[in-house]
N, C-alpha and C positions, 0 to 999 in steps of 0.2 A: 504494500500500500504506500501510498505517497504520505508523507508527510509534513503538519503543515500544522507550523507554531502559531501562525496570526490571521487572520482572516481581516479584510476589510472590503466596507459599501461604498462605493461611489456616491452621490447621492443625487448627482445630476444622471438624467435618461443617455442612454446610448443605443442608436440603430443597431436590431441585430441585424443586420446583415455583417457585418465587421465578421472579420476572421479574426486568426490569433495576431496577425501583424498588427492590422488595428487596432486592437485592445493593448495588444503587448504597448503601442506609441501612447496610447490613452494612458495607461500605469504610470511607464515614466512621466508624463505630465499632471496627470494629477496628484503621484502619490512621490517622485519625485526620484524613483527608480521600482525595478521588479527586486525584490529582495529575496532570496533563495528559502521553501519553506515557506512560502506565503502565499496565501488565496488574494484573485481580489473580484468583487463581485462586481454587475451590471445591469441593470434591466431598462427594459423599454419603455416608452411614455406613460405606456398603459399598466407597466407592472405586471402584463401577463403572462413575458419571458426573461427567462434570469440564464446569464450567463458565467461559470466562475474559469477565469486564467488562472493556474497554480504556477507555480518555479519551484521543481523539483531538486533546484541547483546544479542539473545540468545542461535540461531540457526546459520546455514549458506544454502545459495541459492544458485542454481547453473543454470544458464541459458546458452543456445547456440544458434548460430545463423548461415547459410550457404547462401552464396552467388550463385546461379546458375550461372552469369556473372559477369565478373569483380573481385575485389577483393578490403579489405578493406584497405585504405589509412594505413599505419602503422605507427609506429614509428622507425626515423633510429637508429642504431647503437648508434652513436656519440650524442644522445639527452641524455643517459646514460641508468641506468638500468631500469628507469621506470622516465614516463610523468605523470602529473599532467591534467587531462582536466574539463572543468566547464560543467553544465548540458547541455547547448546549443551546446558544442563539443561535448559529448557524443550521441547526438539525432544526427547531423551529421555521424558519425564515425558509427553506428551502420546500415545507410541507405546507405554507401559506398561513403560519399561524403569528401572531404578532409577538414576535423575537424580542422585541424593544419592554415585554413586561415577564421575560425569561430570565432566570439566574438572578445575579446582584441588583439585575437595573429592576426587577419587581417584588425589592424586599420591602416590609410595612417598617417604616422609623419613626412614626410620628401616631400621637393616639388622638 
């Protein structure tokens, strides 16, 4: 299995038509390089297709994923140009369910 310490969201839309060149040009600009061991994800305006580039550290992966109904929880706007998510939001975020209230980020701190 590939492994793969961090995972991040874009949080602006990107056509899937893009292959892995394209995505691969989009990481390094948005994220500022591919970093070896690292996811980065992508979906469309609609949220109803996700795609994740991984860096295997020697190669790069390129997986997609389409939703028939519904559409994948995103990230907004105002979260900036990409989220951070931990494995357990990822497995969320992938089966369409809102990632963003999984693990740490939906624990109660306040009564």
């Amino acid at each position: 299995m590939i492994r793969v310490d961090a995972i991040w969201l874009a949080s602006q839309p990107q056509d899937m038509r893009a292959g892995m060149d394209t995505l691969l040009a989009r990481v390094i600009k948005v994220f500022g390089s591919a970093q070896p061991h690292q996811a980065y994800c992508f979906a469309n305006r609609n949220a109803t297709r996700l795609k994740v580039l991984m860096h295997d550290g020697i190669g790069v992966w390129l997986a997609a994923r389409r939703l028939n109904r519904g559409k994948f929880v995103w990230a907004a706007p105002w979260m900036g140009d990409h989220v951070g998510l931990d494995a357990e939001q990822m497995q969320a975020l992938v089966l369409g369910l809102p990632w963003h209230r999984v693990g740490r980020a939906g624990a109660i701190s306040v009564l």
